[in-house]
N, C-alpha and C positions, 0 to 999 in steps of 0.2 A: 567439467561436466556441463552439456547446455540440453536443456529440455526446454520444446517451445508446444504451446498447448494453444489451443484456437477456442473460442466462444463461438455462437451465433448469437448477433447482436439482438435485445428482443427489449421488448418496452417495459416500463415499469408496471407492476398490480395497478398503481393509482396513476393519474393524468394529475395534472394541475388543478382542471376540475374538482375531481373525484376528493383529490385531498381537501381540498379547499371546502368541498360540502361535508366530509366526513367532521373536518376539525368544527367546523357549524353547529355542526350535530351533539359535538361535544365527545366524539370518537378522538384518540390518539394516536396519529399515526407516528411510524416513524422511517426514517431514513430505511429501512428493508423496502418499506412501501411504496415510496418514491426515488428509487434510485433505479437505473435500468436493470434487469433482471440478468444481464450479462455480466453488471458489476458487483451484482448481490454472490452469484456463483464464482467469480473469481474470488470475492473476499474468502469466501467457505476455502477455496482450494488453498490460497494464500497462507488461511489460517493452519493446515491441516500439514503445508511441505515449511511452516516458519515456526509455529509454536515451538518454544523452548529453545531457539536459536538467536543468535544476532546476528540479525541479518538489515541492509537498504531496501527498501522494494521504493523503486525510481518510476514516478508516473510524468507526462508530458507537460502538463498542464497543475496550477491551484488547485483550480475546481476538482478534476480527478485526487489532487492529495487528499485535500478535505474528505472526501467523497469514500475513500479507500481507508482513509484512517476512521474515517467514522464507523463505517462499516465493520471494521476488525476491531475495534473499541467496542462497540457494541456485539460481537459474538463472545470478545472476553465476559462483558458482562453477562453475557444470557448464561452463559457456563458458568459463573461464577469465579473466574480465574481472575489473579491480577489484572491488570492492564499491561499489555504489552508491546503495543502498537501505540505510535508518536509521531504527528505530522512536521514538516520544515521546510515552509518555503519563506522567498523575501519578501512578501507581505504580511507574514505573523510577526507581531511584538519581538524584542529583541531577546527579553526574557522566557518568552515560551521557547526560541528557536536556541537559548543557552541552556536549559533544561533538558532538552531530549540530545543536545548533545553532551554534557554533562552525564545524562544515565547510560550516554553510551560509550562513554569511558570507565563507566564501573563495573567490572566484571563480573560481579557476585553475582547479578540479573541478568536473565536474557530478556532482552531490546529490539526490538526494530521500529526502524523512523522512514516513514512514508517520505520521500523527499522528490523535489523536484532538480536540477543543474544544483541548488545551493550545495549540495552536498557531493558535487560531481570530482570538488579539485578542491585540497589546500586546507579542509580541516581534518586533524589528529584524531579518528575516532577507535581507535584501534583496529584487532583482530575481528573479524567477523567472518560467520560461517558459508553465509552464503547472498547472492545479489538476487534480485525479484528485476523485474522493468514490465509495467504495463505500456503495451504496443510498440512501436518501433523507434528507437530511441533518436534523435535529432539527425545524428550522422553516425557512421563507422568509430572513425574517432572519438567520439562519448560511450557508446557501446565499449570499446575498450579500457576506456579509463576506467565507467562500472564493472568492466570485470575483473580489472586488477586492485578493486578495493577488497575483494575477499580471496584465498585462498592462498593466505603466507604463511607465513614459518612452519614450510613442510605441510602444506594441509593441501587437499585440492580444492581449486574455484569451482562453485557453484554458479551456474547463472540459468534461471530460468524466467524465461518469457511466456508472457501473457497476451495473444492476439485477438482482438475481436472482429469481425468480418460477418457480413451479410449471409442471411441464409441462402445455400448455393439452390437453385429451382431446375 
């Protein structure tokens, strides 16, 4: 199953400015406020086609891991649910990136870990339900190898992408 969904790219509530006099101010912002509003809307959908599953959602970039896992960290918390979203690329500690794979050989929880390549080849994470990829993954061949991380023993692969692209005029 592949479902590709498109964004229009659109800027954050807050500027760099804006946060920077708000926190002045003694306001709190947070990562909703300053993240592109294209990234604030896919984490909502993220949230909505992942919760309760184990799933990869594979972004190109750190910064977008960060970015994406903070994002779905923080609408578990507004809802009050677990935590179930988990960043893993190769600049986090070694211990953060054996933890989120750690929960995600336990199958009692549904998991999913925002990852970048690190997770592309050659760790044991088990069965999962379905793959995420925000925008267009390196090559064909990475593309495939995320899709055959989910959809074994008799289950179907899921793979659903996330594009963002300019507003068309």
């Amino acid at each position: 199953l592949l479902k590709i969904k498109g964004y229009t790219l659109t800027p954050p509530r807050l500027d760099a400015v804006e946060a920077a006099a708000a926190r002045k101010a003694g306001e709190k912002v947070h990562i909703e406020d300053t993240a592109a509003g294209d990234m604030v809307a896919i984490s909502e959908d993220i949230d909505k086609t992942h919760r309760g599953i184990r799933s990869l959602i594979f972004a190109n970039s750190r910064r977008e891991v960060e970015t994406l896992a903070d994002l779905l960290a923080r609408i578990c918390e507004r809802d009050r649910r677990r935590r179930q979203y988990f960043p893993h690329h190769g600049s986090l500690g070694k211990a953060i990136r054996h933890e989120a794979e750690r929960m995600m050989r336990d199958f009692r929880l549904p998991v999913s870990v925002v990852a970048t390549v690190t997770l592309e080849l050659g760790i044991d994470i088990g069965r999962l339900d379905a793959i995420a990829q925000l925008g267009p993954p390196p090559t064909v061949e990475s593309m495939r190898q995320r899709l055959g991380r989910a959809g074994r023993r008799g289950n179907p692969a899921v793979l659903r992408v996330y594009v963002q692209e300019p507003e068309i005029d």
